[in-house]
mmCIF file of the N, C-alpha and C atoms, coordinates in Angstrom:
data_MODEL
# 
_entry.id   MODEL 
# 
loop_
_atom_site.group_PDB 
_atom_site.id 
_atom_site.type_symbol 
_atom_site.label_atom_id 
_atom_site.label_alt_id 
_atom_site.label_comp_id 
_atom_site.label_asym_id 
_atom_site.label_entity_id 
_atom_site.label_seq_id 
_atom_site.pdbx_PDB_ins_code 
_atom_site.Cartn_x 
_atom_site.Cartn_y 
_atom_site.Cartn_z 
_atom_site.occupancy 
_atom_site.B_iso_or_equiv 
_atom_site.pdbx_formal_charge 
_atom_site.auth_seq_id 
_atom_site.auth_comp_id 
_atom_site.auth_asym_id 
_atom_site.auth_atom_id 
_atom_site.pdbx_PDB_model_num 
ATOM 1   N N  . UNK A 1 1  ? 0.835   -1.170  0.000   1.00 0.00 ? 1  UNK A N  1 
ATOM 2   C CA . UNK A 1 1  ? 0.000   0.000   0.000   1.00 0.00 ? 1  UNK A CA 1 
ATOM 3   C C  . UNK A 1 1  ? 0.887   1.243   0.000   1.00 0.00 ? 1  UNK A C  1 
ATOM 4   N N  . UNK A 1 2  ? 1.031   2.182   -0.854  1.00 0.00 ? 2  UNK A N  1 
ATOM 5   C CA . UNK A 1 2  ? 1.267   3.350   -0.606  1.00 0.00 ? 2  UNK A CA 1 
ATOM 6   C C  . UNK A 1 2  ? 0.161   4.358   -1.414  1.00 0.00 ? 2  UNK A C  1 
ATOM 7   N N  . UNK A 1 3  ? 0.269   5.660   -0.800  1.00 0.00 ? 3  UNK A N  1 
ATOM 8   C CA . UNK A 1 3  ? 0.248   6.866   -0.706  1.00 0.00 ? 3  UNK A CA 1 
ATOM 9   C C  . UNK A 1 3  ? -0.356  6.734   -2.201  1.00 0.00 ? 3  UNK A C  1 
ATOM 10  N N  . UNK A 1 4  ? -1.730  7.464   -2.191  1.00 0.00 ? 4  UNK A N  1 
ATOM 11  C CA . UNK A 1 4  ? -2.893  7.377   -4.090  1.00 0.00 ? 4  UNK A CA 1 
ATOM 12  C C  . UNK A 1 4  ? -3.316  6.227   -3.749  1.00 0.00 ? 4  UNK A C  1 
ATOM 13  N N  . UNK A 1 5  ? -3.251  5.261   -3.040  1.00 0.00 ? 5  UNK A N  1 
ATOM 14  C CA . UNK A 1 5  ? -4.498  3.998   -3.819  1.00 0.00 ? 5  UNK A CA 1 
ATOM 15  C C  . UNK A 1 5  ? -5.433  4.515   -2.124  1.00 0.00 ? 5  UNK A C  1 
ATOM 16  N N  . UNK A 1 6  ? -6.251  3.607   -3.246  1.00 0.00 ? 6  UNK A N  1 
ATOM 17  C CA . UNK A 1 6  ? -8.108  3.741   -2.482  1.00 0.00 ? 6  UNK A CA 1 
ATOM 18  C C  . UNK A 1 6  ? -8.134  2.545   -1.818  1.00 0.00 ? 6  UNK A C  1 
ATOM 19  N N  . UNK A 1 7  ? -8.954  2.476   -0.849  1.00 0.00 ? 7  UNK A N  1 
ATOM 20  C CA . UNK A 1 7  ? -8.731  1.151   0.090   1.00 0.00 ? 7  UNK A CA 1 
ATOM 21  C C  . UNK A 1 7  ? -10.279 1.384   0.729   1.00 0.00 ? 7  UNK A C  1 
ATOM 22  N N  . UNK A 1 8  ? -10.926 -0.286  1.079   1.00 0.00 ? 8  UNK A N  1 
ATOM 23  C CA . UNK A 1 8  ? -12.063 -0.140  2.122   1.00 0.00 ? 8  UNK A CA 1 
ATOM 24  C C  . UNK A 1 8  ? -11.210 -0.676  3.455   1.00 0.00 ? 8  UNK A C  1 
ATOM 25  N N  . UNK A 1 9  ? -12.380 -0.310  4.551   1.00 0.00 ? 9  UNK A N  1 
ATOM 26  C CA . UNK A 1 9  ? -11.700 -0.608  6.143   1.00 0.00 ? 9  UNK A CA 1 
ATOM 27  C C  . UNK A 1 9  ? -12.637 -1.518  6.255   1.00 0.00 ? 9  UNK A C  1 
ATOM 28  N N  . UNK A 1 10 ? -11.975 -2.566  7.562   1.00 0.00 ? 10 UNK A N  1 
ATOM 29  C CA . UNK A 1 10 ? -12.944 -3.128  8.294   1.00 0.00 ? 10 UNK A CA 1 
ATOM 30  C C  . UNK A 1 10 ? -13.760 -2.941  9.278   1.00 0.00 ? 10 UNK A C  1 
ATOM 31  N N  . UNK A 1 11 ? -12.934 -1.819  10.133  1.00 0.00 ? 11 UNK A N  1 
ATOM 32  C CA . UNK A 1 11 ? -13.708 -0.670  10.955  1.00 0.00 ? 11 UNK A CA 1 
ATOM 33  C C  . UNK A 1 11 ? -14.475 0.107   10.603  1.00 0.00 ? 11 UNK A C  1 
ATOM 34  N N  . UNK A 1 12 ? -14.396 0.979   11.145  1.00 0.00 ? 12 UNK A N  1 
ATOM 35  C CA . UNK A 1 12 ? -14.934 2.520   10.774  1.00 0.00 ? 12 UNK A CA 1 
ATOM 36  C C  . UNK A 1 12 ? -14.002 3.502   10.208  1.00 0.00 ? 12 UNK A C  1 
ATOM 37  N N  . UNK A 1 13 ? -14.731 4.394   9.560   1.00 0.00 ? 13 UNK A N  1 
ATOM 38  C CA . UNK A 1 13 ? -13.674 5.618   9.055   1.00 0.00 ? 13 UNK A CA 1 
ATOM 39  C C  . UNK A 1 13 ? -13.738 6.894   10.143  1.00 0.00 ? 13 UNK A C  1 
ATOM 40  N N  . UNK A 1 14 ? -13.482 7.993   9.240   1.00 0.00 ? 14 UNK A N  1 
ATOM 41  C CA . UNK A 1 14 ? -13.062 9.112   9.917   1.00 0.00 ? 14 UNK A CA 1 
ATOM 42  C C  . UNK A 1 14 ? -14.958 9.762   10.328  1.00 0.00 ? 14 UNK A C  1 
ATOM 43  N N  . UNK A 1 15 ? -15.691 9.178   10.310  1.00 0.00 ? 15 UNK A N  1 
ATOM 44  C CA . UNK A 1 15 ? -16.683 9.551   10.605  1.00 0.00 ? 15 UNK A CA 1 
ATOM 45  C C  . UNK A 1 15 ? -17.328 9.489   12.251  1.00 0.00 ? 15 UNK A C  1 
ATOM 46  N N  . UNK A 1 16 ? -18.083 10.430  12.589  1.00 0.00 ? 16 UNK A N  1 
ATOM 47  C CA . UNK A 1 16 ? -18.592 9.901   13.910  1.00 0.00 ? 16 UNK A CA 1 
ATOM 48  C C  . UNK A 1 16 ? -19.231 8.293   14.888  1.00 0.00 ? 16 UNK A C  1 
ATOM 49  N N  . UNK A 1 17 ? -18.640 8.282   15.565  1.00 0.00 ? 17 UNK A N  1 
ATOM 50  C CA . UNK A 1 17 ? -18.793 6.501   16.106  1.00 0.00 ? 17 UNK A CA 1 
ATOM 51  C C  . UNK A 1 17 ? -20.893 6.492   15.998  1.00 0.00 ? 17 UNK A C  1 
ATOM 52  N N  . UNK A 1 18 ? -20.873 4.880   15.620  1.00 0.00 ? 18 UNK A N  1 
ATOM 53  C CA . UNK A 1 18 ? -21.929 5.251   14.611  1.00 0.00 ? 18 UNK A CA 1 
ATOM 54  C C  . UNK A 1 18 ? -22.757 4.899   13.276  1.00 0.00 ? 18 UNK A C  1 
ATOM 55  N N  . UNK A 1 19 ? -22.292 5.650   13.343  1.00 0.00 ? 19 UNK A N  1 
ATOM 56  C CA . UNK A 1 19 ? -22.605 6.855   11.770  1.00 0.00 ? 19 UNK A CA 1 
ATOM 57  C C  . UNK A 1 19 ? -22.250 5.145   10.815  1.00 0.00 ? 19 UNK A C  1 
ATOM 58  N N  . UNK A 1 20 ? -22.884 5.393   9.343   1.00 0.00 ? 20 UNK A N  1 
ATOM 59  C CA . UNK A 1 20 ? -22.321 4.484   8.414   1.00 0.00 ? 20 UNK A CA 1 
ATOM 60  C C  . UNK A 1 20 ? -20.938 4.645   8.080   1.00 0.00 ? 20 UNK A C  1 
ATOM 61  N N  . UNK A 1 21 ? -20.430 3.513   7.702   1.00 0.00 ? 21 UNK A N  1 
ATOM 62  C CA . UNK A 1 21 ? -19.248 4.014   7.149   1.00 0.00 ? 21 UNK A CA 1 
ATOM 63  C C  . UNK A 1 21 ? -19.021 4.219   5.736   1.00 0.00 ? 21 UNK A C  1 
ATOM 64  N N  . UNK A 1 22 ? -17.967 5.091   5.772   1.00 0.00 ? 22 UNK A N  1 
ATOM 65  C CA . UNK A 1 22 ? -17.547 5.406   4.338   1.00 0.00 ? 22 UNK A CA 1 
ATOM 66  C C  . UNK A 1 22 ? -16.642 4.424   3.546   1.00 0.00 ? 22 UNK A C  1 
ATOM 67  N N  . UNK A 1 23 ? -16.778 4.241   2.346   1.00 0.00 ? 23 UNK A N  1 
ATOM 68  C CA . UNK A 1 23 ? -16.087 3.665   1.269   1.00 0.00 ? 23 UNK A CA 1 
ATOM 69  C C  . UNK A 1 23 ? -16.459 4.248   0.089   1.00 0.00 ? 23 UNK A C  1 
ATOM 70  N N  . UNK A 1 24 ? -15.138 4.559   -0.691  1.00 0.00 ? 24 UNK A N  1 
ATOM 71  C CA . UNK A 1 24 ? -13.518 3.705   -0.462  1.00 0.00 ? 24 UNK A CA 1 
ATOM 72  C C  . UNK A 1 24 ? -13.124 4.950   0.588   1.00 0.00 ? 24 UNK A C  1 
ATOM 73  N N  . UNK A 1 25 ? -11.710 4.773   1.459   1.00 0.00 ? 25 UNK A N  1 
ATOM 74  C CA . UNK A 1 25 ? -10.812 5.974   1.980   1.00 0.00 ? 25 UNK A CA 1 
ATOM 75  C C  . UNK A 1 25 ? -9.570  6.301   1.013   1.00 0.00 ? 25 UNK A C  1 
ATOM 76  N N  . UNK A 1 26 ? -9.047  7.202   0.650   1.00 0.00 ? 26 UNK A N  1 
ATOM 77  C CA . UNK A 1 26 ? -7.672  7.320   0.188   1.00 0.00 ? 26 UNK A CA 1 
ATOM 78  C C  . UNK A 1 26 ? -6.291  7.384   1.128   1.00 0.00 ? 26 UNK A C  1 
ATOM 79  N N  . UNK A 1 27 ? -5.034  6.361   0.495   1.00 0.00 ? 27 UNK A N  1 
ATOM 80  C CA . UNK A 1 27 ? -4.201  6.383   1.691   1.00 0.00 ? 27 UNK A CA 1 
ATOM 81  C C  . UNK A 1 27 ? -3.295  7.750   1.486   1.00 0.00 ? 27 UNK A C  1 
ATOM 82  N N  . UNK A 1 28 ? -3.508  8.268   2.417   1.00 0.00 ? 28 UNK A N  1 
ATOM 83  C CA . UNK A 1 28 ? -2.635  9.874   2.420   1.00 0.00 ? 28 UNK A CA 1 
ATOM 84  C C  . UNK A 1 28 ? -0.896  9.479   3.359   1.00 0.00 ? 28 UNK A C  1 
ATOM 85  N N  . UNK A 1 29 ? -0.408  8.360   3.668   1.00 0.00 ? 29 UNK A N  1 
ATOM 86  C CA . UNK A 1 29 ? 0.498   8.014   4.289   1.00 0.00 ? 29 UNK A CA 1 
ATOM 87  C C  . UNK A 1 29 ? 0.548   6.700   4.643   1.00 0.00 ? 29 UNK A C  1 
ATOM 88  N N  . UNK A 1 30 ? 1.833   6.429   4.866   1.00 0.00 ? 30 UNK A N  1 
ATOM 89  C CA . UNK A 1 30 ? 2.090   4.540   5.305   1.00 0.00 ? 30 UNK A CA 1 
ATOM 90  C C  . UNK A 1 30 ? 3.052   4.845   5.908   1.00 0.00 ? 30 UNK A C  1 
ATOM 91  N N  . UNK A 1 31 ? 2.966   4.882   7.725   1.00 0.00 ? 31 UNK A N  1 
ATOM 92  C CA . UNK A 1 31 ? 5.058   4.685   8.465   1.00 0.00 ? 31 UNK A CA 1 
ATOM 93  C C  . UNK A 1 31 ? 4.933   3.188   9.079   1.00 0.00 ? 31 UNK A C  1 
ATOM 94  N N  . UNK A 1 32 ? 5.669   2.813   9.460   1.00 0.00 ? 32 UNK A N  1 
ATOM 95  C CA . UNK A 1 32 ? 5.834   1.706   10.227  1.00 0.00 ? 32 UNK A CA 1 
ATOM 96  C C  . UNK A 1 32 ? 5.572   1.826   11.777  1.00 0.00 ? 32 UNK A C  1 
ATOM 97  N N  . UNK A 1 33 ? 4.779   1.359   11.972  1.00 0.00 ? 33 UNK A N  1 
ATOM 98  C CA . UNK A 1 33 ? 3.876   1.434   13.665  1.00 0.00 ? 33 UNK A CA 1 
ATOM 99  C C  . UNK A 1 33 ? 4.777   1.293   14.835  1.00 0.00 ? 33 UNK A C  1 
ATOM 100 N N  . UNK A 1 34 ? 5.033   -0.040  14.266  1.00 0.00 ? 34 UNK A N  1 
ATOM 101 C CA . UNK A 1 34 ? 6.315   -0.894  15.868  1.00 0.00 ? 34 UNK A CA 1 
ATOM 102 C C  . UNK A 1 34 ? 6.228   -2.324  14.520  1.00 0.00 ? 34 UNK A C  1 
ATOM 103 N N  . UNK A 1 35 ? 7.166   -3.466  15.801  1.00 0.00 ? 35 UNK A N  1 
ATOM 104 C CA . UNK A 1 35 ? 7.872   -4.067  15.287  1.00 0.00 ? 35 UNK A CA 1 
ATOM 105 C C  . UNK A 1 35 ? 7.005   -5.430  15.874  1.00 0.00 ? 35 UNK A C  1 
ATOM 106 N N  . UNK A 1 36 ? 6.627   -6.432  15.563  1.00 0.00 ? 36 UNK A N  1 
ATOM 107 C CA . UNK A 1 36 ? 6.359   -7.465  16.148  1.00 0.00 ? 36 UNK A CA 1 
ATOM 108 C C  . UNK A 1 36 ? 7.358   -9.045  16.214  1.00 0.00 ? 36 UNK A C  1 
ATOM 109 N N  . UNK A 1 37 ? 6.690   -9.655  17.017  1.00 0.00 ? 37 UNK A N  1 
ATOM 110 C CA . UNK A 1 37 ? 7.641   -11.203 16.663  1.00 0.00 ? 37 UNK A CA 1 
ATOM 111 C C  . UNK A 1 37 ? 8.435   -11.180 15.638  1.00 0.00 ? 37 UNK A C  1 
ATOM 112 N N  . UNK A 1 38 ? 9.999   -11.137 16.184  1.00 0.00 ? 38 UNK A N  1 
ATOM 113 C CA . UNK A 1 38 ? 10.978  -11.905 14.647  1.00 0.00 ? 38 UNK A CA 1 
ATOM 114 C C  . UNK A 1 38 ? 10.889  -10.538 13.785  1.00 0.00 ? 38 UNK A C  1 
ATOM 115 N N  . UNK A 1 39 ? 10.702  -9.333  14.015  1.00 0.00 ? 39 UNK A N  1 
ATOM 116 C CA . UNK A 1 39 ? 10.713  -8.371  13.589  1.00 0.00 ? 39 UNK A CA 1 
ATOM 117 C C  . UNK A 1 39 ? 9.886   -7.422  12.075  1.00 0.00 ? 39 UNK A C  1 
ATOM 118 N N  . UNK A 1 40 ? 9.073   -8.558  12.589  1.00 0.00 ? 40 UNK A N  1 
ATOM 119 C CA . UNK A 1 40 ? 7.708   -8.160  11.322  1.00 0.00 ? 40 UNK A CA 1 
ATOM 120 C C  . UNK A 1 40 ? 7.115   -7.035  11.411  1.00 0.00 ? 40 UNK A C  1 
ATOM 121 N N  . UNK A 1 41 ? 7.177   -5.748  10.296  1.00 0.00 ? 41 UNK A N  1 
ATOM 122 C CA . UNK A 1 41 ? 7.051   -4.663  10.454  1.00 0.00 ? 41 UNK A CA 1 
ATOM 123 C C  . UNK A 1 41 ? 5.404   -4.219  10.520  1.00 0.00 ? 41 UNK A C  1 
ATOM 124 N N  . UNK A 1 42 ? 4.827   -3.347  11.076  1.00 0.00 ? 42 UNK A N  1 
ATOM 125 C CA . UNK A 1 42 ? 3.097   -3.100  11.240  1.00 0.00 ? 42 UNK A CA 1 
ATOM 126 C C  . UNK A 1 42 ? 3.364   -1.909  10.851  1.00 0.00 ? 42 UNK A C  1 
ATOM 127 N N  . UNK A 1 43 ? 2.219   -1.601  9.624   1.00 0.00 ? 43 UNK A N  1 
ATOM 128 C CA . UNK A 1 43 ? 2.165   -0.433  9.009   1.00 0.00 ? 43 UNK A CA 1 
ATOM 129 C C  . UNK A 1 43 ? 1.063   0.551   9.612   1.00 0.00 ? 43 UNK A C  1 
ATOM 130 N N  . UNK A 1 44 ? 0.823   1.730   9.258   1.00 0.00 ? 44 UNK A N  1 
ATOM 131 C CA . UNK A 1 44 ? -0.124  2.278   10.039  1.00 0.00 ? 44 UNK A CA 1 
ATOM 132 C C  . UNK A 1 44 ? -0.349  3.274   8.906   1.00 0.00 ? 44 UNK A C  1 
ATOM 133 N N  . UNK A 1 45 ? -1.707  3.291   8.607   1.00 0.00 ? 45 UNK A N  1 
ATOM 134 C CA . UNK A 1 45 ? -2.049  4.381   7.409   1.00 0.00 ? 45 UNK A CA 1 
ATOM 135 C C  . UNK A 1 45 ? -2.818  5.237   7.582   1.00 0.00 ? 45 UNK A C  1 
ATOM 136 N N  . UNK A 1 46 ? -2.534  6.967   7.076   1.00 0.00 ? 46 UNK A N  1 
ATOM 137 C CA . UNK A 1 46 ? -3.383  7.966   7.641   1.00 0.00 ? 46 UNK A CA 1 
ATOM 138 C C  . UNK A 1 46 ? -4.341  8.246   6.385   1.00 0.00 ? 46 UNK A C  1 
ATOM 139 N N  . UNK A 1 47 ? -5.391  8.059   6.386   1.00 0.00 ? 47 UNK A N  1 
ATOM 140 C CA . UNK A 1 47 ? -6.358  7.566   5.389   1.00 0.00 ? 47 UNK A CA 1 
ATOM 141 C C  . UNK A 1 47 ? -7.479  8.997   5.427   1.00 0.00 ? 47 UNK A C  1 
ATOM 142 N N  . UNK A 1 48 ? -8.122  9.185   4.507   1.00 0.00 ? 48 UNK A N  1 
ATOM 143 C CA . UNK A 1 48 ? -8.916  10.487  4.497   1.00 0.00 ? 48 UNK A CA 1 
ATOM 144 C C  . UNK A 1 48 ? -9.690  9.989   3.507   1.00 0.00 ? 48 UNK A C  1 
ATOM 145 N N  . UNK A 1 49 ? -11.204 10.259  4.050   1.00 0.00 ? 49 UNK A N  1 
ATOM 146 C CA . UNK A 1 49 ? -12.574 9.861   3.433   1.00 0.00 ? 49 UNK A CA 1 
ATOM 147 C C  . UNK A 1 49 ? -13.449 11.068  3.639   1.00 0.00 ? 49 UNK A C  1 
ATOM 148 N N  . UNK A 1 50 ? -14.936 11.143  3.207   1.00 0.00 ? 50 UNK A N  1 
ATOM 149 C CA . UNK A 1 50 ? -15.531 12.348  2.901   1.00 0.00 ? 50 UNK A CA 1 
ATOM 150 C C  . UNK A 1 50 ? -15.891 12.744  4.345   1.00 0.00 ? 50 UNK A C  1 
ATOM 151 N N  . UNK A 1 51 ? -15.395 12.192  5.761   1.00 0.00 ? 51 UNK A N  1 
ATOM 152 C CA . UNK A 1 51 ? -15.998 12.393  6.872   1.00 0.00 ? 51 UNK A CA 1 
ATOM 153 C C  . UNK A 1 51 ? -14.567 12.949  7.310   1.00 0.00 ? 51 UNK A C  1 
ATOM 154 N N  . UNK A 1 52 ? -13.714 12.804  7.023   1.00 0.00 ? 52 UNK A N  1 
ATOM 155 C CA . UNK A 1 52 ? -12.540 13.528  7.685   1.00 0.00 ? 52 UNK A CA 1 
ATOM 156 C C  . UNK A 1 52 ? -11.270 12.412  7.451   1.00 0.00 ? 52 UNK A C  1 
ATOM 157 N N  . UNK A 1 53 ? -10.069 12.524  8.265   1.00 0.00 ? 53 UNK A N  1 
ATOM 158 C CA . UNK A 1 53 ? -9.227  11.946  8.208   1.00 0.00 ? 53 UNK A CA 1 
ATOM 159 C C  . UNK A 1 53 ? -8.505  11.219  9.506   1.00 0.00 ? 53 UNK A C  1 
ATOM 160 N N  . UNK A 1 54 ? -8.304  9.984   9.311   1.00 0.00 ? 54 UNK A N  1 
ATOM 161 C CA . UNK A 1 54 ? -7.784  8.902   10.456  1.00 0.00 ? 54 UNK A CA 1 
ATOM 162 C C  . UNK A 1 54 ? -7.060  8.014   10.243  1.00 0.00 ? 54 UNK A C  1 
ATOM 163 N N  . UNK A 1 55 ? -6.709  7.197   11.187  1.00 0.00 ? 55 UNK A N  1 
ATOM 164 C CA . UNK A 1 55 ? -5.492  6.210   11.123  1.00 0.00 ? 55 UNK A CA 1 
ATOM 165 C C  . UNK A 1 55 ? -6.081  4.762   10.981  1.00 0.00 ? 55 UNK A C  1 
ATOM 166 N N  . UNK A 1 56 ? -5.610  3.961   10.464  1.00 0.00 ? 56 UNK A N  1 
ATOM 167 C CA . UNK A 1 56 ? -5.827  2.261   10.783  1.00 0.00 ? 56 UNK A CA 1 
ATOM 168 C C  . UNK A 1 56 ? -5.096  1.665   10.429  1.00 0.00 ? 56 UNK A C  1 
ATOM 169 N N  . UNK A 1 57 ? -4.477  0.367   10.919  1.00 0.00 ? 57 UNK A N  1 
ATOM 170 C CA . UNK A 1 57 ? -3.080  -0.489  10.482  1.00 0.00 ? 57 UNK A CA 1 
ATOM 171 C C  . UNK A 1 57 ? -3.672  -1.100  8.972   1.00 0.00 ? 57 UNK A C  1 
ATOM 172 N N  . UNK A 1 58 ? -2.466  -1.541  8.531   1.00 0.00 ? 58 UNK A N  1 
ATOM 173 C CA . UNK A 1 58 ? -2.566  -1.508  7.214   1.00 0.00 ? 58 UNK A CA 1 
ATOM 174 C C  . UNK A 1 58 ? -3.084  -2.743  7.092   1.00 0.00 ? 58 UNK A C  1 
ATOM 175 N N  . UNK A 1 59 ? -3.326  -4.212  8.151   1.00 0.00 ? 59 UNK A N  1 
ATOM 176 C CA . UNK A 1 59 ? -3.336  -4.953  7.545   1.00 0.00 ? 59 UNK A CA 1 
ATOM 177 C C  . UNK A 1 59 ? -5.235  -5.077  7.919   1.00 0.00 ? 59 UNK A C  1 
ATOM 178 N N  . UNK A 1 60 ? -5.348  -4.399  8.514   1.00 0.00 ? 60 UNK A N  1 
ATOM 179 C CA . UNK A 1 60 ? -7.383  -3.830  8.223   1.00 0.00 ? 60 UNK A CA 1 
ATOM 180 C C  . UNK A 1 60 ? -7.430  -3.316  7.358   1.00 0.00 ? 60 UNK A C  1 
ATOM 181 N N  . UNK A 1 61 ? -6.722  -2.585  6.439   1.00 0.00 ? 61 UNK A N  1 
ATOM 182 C CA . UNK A 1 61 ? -7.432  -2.448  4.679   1.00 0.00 ? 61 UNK A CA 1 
ATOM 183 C C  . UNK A 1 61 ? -7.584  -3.263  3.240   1.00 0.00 ? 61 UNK A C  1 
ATOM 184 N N  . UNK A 1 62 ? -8.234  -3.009  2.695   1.00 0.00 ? 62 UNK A N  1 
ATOM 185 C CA . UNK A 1 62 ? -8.298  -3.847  1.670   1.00 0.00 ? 62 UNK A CA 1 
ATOM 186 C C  . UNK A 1 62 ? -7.775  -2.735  0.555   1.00 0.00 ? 62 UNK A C  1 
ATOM 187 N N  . UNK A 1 63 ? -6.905  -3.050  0.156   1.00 0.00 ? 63 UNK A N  1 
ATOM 188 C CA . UNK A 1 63 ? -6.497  -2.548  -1.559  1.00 0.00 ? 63 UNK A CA 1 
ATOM 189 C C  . UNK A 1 63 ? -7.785  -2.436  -2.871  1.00 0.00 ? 63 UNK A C  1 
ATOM 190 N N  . UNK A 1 64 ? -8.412  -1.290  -3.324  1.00 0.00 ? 64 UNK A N  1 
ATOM 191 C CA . UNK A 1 64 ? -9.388  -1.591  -3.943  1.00 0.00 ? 64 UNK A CA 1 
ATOM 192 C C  . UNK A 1 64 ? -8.868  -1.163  -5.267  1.00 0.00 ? 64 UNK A C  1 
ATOM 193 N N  . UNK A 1 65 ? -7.810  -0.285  -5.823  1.00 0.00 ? 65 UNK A N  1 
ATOM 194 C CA . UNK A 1 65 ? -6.800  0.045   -6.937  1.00 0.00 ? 65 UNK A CA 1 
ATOM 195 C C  . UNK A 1 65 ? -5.567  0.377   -6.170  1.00 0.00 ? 65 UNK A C  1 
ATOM 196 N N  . UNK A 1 66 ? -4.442  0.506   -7.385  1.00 0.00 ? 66 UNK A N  1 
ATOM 197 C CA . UNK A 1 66 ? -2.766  0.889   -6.821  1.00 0.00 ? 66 UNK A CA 1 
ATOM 198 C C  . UNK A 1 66 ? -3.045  2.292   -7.949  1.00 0.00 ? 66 UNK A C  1 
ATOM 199 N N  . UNK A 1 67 ? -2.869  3.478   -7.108  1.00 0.00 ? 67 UNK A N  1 
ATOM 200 C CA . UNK A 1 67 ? -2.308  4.562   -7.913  1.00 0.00 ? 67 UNK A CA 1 
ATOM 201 C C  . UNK A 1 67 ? -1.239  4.128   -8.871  1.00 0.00 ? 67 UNK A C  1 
ATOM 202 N N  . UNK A 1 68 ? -1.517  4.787   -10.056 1.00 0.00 ? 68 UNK A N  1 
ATOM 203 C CA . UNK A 1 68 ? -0.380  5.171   -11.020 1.00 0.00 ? 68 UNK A CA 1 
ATOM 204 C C  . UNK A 1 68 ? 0.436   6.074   -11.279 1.00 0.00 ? 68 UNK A C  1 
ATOM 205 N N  . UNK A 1 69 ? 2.056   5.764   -11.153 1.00 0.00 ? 69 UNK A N  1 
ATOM 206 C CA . UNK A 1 69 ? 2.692   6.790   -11.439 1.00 0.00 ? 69 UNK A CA 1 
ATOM 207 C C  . UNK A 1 69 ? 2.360   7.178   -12.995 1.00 0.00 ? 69 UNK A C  1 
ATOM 208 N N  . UNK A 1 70 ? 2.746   8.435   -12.895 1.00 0.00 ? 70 UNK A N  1 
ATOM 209 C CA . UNK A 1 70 ? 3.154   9.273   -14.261 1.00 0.00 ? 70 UNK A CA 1 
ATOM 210 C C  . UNK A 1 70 ? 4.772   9.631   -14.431 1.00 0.00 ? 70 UNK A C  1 
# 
């Protein structure tokens, strides 16, 4: 996942607790969270949908396109 592709959550989005959720979100960022077992990296993505903008680890999104470079 990086930064331009569109993704659905399994949670909720940036919307009020609630509320429906939004789909798709766009990923506006990807850093590395922390480190788990054997040093397997956890991503954490700051994602922005028509309700605002929030965080969720990367491996709760689903990839729905990969941006294209130009």
């Amino acid at each position: 996942m990086k930064p331009g592709d569109l993704v659905t959550m399994d949670n909720s989005c940036g919307g009020p607790p609630g509320e429906l959720r939004c789909e798709p979100a766009l990923v506006v960022s990807v850093v590395v969270s922390h480190y788990e077992y054997r040093g397997r990296e956890i991503h954490e993505c700051t994602l922005m949908c028509k309700c605002g903008m929030f965080e969720e680890y990367a491996d709760r999104l689903e990839l729905i396109n990969e941006s294209k470079e130009i």
